[in-house]
mmJSON file of the N, C-alpha and C atoms, coordinates in Angstrom:
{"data_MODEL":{"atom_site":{
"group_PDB":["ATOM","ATOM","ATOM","ATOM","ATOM","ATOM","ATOM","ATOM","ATOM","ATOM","ATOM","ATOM","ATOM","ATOM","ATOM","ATOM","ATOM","ATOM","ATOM","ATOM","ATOM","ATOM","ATOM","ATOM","ATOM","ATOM","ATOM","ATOM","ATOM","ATOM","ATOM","ATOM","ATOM","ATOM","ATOM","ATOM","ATOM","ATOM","ATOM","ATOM","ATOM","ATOM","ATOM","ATOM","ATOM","ATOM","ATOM","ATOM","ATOM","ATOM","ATOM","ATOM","ATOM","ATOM","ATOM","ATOM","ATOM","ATOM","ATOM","ATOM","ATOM","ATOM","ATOM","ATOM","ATOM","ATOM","ATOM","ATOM","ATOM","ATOM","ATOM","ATOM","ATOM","ATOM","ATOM","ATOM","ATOM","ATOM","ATOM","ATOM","ATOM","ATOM","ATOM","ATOM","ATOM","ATOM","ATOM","ATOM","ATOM","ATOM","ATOM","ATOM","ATOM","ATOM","ATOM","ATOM","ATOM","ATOM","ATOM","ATOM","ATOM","ATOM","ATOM","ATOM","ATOM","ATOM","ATOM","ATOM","ATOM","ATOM","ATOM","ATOM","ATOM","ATOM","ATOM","ATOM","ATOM","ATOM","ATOM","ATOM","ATOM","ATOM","ATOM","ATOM","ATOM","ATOM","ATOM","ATOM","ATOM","ATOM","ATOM","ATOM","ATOM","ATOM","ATOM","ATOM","ATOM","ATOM","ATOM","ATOM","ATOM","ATOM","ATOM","ATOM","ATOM","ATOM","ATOM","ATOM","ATOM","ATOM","ATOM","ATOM","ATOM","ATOM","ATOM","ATOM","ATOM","ATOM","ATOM","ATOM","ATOM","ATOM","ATOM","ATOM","ATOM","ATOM","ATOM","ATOM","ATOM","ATOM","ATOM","ATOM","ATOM","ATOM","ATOM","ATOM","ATOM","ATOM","ATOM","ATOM","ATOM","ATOM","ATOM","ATOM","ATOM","ATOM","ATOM","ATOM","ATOM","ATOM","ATOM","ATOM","ATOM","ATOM","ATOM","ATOM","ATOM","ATOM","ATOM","ATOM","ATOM","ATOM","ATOM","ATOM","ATOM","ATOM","ATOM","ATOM","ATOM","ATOM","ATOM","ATOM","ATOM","ATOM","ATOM","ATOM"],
"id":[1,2,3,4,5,6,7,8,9,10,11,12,13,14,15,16,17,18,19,20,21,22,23,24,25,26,27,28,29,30,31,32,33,34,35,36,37,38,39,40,41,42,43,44,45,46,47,48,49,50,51,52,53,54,55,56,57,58,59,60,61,62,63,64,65,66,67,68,69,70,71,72,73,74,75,76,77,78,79,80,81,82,83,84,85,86,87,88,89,90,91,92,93,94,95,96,97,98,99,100,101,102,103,104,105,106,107,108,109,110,111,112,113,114,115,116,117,118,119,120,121,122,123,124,125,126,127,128,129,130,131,132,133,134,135,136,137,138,139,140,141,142,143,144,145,146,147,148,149,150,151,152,153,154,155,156,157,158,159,160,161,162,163,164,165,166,167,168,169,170,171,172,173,174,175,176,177,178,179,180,181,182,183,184,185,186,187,188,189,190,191,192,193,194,195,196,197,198,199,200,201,202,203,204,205,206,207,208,209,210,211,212,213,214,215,216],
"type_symbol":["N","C","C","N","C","C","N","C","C","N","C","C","N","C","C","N","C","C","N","C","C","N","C","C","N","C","C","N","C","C","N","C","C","N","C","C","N","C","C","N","C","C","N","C","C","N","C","C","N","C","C","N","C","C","N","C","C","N","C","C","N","C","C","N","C","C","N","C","C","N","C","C","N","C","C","N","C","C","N","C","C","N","C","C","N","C","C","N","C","C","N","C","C","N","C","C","N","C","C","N","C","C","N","C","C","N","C","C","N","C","C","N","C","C","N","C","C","N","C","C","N","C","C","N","C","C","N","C","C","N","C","C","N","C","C","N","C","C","N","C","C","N","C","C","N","C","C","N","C","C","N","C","C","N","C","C","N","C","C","N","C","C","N","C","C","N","C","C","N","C","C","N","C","C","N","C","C","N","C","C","N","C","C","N","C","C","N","C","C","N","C","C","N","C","C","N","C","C","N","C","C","N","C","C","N","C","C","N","C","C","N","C","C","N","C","C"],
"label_atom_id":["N","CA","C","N","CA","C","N","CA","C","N","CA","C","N","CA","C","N","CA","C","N","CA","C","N","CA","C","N","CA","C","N","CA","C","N","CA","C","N","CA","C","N","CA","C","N","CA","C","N","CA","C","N","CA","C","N","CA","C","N","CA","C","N","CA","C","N","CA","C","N","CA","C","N","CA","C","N","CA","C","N","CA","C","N","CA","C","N","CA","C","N","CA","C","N","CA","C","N","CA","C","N","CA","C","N","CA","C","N","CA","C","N","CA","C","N","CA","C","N","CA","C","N","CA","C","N","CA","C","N","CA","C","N","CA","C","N","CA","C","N","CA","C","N","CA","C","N","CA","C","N","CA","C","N","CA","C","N","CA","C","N","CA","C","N","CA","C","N","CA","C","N","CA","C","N","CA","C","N","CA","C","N","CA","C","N","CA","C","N","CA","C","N","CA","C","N","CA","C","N","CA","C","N","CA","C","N","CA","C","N","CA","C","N","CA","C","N","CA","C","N","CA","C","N","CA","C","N","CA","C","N","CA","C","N","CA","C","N","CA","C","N","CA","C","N","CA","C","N","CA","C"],
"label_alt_id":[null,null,null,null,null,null,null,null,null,null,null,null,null,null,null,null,null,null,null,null,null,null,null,null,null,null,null,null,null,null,null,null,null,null,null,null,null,null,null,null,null,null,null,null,null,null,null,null,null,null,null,null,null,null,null,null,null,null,null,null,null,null,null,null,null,null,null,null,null,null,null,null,null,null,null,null,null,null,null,null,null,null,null,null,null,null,null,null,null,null,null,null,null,null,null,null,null,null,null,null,null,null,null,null,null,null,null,null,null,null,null,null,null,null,null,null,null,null,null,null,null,null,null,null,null,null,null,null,null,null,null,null,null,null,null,null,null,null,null,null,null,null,null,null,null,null,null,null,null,null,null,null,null,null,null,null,null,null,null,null,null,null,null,null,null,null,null,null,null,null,null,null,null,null,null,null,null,null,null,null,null,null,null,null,null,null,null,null,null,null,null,null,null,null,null,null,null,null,null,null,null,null,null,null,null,null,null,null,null,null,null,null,null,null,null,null],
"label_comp_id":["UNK","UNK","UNK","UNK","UNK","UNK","UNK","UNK","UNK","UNK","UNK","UNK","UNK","UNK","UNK","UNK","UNK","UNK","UNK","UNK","UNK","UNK","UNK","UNK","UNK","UNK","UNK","UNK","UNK","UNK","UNK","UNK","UNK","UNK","UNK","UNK","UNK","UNK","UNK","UNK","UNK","UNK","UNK","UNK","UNK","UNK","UNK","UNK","UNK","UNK","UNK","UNK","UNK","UNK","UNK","UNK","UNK","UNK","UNK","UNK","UNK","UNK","UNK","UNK","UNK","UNK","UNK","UNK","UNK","UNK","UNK","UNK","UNK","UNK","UNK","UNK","UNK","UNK","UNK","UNK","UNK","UNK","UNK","UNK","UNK","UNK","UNK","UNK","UNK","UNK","UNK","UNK","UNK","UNK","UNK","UNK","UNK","UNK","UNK","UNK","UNK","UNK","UNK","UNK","UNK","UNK","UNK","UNK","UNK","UNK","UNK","UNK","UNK","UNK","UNK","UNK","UNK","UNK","UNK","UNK","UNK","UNK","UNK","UNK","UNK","UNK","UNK","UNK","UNK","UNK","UNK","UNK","UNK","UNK","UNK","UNK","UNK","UNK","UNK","UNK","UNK","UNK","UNK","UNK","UNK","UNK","UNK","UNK","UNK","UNK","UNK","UNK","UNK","UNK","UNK","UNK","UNK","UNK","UNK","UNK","UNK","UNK","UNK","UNK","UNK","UNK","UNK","UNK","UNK","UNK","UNK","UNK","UNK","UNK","UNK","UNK","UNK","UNK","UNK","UNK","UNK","UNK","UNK","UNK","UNK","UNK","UNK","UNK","UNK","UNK","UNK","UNK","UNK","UNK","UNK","UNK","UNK","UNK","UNK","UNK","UNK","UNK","UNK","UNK","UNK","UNK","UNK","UNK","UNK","UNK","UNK","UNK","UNK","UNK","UNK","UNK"],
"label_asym_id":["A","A","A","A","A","A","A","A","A","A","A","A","A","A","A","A","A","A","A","A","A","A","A","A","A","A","A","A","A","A","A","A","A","A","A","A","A","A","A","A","A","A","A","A","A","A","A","A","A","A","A","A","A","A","A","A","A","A","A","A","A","A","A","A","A","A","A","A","A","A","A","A","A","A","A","A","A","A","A","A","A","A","A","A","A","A","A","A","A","A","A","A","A","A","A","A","A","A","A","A","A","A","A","A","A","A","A","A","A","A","A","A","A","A","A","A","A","A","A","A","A","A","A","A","A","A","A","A","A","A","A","A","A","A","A","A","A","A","A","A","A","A","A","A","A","A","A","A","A","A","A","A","A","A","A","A","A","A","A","A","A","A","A","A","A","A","A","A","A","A","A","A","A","A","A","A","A","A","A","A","A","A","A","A","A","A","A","A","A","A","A","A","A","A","A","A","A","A","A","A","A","A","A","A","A","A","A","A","A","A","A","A","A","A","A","A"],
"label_entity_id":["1","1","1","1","1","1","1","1","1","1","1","1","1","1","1","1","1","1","1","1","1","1","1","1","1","1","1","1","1","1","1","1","1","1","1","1","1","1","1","1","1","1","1","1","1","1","1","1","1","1","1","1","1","1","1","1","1","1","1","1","1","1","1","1","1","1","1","1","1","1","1","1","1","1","1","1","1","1","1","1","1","1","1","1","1","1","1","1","1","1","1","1","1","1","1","1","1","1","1","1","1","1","1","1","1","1","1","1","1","1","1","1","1","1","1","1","1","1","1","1","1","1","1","1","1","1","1","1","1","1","1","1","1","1","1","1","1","1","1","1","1","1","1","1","1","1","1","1","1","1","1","1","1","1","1","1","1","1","1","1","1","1","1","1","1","1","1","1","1","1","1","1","1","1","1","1","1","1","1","1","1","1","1","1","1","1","1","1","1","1","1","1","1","1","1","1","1","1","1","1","1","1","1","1","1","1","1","1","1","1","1","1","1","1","1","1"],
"label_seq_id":[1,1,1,2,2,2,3,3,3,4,4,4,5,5,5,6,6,6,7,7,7,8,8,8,9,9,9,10,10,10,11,11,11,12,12,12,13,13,13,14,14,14,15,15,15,16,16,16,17,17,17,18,18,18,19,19,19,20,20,20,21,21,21,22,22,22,23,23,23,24,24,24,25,25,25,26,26,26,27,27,27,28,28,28,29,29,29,30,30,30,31,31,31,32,32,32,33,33,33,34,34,34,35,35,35,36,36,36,37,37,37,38,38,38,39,39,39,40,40,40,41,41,41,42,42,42,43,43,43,44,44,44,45,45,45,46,46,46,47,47,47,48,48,48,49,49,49,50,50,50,51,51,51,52,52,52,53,53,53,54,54,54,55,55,55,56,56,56,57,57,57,58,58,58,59,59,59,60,60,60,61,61,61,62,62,62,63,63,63,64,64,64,65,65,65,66,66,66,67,67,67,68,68,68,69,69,69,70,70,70,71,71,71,72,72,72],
"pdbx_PDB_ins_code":[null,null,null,null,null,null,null,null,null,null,null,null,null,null,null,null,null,null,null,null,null,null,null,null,null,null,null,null,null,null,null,null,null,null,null,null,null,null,null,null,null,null,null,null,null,null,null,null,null,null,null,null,null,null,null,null,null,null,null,null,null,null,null,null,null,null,null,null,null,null,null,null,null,null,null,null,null,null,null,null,null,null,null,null,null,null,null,null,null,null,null,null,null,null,null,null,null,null,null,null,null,null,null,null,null,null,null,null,null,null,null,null,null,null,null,null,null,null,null,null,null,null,null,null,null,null,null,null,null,null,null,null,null,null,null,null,null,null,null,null,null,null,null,null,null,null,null,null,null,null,null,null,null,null,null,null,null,null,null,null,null,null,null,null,null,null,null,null,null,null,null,null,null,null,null,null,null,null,null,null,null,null,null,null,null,null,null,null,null,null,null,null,null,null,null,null,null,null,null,null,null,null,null,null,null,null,null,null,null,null,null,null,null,null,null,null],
"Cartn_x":[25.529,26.981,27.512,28.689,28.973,30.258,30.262,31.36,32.616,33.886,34.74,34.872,34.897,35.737,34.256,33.082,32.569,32.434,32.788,32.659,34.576,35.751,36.667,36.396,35.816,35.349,34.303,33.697,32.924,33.991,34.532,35.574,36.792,36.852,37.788,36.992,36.208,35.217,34.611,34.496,33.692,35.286,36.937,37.44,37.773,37.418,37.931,37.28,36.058,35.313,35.76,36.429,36.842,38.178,37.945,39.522,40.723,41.603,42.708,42.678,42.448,42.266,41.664,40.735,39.429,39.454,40.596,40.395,40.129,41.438,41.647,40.498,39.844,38.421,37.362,37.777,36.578,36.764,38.081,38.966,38.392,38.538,38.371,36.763,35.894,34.621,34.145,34.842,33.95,34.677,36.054,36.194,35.496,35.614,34.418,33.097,32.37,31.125,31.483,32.506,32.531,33.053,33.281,33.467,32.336,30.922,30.282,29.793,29.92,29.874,30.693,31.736,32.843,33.733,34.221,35.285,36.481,37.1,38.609,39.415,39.185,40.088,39.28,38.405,37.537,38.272,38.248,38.79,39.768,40.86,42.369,42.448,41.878,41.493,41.161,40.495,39.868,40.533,41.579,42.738,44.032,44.06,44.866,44.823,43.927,43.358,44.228,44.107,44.766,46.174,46.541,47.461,46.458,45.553,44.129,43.388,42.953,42.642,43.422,44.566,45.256,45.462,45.745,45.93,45.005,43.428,42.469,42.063,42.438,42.559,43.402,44.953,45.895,44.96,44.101,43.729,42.75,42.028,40.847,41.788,42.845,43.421,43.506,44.477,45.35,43.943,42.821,41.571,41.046,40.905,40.723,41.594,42.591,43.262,43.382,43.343,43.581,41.739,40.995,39.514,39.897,40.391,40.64,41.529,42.526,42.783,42.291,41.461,40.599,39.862,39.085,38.285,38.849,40.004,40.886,40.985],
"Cartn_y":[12.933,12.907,14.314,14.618,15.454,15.986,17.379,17.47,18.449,18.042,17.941,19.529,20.007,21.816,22.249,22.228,23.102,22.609,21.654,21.515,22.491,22.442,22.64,24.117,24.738,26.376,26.947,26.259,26.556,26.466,25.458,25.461,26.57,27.111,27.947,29.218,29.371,30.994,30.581,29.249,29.457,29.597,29.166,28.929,30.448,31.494,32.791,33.368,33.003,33.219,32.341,30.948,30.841,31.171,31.411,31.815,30.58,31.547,30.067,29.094,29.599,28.241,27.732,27.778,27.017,26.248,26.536,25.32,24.313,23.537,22.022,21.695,22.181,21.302,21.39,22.235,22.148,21.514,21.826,20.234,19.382,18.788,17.394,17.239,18.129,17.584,17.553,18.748,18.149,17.065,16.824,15.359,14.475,14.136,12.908,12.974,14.454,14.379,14.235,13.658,14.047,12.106,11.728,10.011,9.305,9.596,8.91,9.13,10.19,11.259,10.869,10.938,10.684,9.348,9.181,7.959,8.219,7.189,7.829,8.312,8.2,9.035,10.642,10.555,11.789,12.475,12.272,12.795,13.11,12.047,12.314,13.858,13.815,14.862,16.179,15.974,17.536,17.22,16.494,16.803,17.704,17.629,19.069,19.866,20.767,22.134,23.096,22.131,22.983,21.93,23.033,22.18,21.239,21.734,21.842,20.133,20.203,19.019,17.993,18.229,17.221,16.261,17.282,16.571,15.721,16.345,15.611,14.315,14.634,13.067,12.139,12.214,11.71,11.124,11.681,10.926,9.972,10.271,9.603,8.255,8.302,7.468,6.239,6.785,6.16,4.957,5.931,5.005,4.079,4.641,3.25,2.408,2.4,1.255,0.293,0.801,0.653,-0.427,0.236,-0.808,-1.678,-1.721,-3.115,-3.832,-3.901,-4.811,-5.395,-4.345,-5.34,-6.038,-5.95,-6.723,-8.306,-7.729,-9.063,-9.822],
"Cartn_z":[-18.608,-18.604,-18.324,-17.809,-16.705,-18.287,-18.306,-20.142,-18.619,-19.212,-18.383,-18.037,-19.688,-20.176,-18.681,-18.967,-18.958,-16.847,-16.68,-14.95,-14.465,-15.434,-15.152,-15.54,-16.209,-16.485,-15.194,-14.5,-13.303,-12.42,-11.91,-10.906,-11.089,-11.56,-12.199,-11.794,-12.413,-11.36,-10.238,-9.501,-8.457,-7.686,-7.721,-6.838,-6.48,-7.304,-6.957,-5.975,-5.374,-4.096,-3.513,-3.449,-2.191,-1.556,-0.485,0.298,0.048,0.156,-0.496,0.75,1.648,3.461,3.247,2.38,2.007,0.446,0.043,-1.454,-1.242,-0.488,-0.468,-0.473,0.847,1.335,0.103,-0.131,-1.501,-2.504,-2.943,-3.591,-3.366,-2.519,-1.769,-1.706,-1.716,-1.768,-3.122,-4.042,-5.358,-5.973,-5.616,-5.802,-5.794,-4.311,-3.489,-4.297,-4.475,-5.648,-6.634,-7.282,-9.189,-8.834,-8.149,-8.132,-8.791,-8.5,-8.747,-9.972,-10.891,-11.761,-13.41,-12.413,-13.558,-14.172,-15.024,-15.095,-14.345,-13.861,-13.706,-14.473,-15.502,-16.695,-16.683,-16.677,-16.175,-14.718,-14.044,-12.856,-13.177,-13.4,-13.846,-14.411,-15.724,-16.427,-15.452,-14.43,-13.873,-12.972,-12.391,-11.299,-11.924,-13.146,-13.612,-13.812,-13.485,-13.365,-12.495,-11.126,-9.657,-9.026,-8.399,-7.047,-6.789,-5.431,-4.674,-5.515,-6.537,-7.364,-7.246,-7.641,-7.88,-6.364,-5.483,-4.097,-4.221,-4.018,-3.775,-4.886,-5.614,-6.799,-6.456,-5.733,-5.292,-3.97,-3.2,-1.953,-2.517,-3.597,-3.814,-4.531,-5.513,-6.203,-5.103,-3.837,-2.382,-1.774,-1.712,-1.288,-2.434,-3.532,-3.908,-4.036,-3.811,-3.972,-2.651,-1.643,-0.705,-0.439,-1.193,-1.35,-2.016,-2.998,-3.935,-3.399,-2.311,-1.726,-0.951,-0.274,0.703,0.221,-1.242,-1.507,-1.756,-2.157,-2.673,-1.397],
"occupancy":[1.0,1.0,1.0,1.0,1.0,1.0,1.0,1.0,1.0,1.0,1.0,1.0,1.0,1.0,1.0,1.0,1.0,1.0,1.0,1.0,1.0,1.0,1.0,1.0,1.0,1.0,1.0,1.0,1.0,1.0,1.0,1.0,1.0,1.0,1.0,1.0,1.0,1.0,1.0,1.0,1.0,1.0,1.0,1.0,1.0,1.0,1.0,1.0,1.0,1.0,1.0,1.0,1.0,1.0,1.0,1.0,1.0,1.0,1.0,1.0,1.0,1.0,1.0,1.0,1.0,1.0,1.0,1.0,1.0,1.0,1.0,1.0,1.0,1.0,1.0,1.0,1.0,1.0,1.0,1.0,1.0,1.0,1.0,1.0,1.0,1.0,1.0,1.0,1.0,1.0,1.0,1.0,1.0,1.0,1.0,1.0,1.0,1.0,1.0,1.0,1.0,1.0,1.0,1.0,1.0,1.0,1.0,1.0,1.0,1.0,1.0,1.0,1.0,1.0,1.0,1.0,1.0,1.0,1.0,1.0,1.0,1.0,1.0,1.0,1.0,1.0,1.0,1.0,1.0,1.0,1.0,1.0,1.0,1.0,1.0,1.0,1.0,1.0,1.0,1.0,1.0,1.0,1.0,1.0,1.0,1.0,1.0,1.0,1.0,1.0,1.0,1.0,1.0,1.0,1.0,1.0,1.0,1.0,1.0,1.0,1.0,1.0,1.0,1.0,1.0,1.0,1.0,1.0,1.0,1.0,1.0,1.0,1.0,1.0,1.0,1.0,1.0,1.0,1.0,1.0,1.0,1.0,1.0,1.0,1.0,1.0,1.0,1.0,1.0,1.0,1.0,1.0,1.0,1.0,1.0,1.0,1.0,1.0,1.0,1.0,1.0,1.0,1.0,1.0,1.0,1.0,1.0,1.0,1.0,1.0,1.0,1.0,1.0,1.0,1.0,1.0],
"B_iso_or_equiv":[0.0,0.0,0.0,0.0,0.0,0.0,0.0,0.0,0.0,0.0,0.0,0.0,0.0,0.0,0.0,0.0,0.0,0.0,0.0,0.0,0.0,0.0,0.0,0.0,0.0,0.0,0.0,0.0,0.0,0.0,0.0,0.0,0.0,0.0,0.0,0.0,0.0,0.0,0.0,0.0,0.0,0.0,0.0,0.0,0.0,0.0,0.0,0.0,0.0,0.0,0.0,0.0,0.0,0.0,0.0,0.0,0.0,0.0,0.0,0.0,0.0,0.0,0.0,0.0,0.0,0.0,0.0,0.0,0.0,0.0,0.0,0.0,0.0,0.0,0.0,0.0,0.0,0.0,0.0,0.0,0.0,0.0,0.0,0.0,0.0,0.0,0.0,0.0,0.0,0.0,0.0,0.0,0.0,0.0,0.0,0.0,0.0,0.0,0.0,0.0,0.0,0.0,0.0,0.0,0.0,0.0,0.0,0.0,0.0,0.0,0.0,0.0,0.0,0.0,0.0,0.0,0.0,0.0,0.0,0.0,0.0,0.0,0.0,0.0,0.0,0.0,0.0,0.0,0.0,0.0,0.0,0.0,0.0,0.0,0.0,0.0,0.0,0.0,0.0,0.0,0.0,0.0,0.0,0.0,0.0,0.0,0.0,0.0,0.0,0.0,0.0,0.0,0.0,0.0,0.0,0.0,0.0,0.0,0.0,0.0,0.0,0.0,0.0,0.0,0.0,0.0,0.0,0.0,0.0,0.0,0.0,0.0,0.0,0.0,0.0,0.0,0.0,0.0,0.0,0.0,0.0,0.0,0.0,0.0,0.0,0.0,0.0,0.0,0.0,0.0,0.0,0.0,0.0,0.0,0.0,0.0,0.0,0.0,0.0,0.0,0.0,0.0,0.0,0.0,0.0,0.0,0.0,0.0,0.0,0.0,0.0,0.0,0.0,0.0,0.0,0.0],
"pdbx_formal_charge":[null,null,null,null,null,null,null,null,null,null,null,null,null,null,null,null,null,null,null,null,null,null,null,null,null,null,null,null,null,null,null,null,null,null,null,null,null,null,null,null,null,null,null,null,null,null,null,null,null,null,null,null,null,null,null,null,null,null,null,null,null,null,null,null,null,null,null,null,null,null,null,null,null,null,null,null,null,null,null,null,null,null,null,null,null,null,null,null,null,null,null,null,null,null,null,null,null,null,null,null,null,null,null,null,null,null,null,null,null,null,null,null,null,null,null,null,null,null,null,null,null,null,null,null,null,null,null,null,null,null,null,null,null,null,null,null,null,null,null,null,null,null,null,null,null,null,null,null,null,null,null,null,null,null,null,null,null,null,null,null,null,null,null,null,null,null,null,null,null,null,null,null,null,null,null,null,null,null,null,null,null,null,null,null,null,null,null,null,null,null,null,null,null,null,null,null,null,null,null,null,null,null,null,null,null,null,null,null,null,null,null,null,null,null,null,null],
"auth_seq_id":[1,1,1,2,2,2,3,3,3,4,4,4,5,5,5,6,6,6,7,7,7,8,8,8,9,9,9,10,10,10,11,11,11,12,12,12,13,13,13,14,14,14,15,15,15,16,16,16,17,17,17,18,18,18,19,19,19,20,20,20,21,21,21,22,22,22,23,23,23,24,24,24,25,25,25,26,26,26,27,27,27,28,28,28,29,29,29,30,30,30,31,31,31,32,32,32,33,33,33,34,34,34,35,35,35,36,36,36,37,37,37,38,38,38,39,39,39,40,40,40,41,41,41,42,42,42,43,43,43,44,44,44,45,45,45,46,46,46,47,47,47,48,48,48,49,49,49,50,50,50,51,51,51,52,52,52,53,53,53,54,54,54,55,55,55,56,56,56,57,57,57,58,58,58,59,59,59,60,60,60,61,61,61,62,62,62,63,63,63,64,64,64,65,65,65,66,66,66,67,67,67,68,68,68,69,69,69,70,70,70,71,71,71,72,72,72],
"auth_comp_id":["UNK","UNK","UNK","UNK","UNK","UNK","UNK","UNK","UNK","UNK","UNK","UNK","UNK","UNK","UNK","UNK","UNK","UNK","UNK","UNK","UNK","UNK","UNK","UNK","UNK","UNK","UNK","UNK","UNK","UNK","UNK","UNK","UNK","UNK","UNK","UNK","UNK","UNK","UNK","UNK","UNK","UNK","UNK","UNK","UNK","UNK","UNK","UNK","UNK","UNK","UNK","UNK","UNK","UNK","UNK","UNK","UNK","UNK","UNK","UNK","UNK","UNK","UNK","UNK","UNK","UNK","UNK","UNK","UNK","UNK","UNK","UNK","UNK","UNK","UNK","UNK","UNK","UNK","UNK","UNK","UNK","UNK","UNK","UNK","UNK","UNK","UNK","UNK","UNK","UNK","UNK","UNK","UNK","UNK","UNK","UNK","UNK","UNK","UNK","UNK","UNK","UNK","UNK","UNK","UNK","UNK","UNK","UNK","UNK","UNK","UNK","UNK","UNK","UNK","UNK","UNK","UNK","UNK","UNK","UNK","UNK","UNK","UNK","UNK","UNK","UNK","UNK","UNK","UNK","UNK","UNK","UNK","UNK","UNK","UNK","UNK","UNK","UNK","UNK","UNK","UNK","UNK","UNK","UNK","UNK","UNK","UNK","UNK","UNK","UNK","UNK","UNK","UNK","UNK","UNK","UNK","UNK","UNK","UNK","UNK","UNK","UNK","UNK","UNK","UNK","UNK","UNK","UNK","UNK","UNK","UNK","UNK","UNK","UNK","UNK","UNK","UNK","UNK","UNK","UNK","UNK","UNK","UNK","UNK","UNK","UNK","UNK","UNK","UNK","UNK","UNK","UNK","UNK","UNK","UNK","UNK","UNK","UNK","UNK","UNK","UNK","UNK","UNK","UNK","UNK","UNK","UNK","UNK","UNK","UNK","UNK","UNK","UNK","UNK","UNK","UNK"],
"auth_asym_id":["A","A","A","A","A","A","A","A","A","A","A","A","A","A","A","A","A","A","A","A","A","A","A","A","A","A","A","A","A","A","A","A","A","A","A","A","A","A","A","A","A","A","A","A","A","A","A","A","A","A","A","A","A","A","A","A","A","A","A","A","A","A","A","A","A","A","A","A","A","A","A","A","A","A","A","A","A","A","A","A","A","A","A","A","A","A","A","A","A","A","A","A","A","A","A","A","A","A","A","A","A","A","A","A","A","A","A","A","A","A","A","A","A","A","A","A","A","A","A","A","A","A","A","A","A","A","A","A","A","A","A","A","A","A","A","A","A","A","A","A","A","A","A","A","A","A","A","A","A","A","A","A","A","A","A","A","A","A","A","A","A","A","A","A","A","A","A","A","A","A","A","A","A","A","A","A","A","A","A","A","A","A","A","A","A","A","A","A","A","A","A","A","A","A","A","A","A","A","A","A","A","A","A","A","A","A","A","A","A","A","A","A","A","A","A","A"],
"auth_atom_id":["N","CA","C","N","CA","C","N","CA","C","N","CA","C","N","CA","C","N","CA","C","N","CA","C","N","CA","C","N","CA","C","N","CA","C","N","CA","C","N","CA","C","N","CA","C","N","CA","C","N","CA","C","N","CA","C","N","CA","C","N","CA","C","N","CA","C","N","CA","C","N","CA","C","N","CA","C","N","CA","C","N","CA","C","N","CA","C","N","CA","C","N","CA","C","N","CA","C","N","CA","C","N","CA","C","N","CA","C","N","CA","C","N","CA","C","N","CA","C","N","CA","C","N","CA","C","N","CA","C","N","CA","C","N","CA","C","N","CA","C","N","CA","C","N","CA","C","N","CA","C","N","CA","C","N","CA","C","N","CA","C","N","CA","C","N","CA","C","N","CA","C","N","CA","C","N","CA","C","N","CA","C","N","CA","C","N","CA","C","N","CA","C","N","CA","C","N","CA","C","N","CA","C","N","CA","C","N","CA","C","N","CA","C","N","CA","C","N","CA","C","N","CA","C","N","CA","C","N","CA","C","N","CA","C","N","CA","C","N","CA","C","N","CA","C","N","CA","C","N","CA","C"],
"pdbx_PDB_model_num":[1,1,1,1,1,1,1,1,1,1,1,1,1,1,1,1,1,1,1,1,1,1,1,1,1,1,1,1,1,1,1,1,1,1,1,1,1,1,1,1,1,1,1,1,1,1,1,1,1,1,1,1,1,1,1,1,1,1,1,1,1,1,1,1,1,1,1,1,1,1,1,1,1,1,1,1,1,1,1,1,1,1,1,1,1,1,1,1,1,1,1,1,1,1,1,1,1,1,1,1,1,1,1,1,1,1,1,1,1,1,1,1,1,1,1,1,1,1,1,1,1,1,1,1,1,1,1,1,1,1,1,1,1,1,1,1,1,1,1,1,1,1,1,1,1,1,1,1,1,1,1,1,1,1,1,1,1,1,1,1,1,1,1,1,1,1,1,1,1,1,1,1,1,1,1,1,1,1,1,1,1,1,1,1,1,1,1,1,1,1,1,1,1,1,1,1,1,1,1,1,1,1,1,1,1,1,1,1,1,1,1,1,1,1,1,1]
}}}
């Protein structure tokens, strides 16, 4: 199990090496990796950290939903 403080305390010193042109995308990928990882209440949770997060939780939210209709 993935403990939220201590993945949101890494992201927090790793984002200071990256260039700010370069958050989102990184956003957006440890998103996409913390999906399979996390609960959605989990995510929720580590989408308030950043701007950058949150976007990328907002896209991941948009797709799944957008799967659960199709399944329907």
């Amino acid at each position: 199990m993935v403990d939220i403080e201590a993945l949101t305390e890494t992201y927090q010193i790793l984002k200071q090496y990256i260039p700010a042109k370069d958050r989102q995308e990184a956003a957006d990928n440890l998103m996409s990796a913390m999906t399979d990882m996390l609960s959605d209440q989990d995510l929720k949770e580590l989408s308030g950290v950043d701007s950058a997060l949150t976007r990328a939780f907002k896209e991941y939210a948009s797709i799944d939903e957008e799967t659960e209709y199709e399944d329907e």
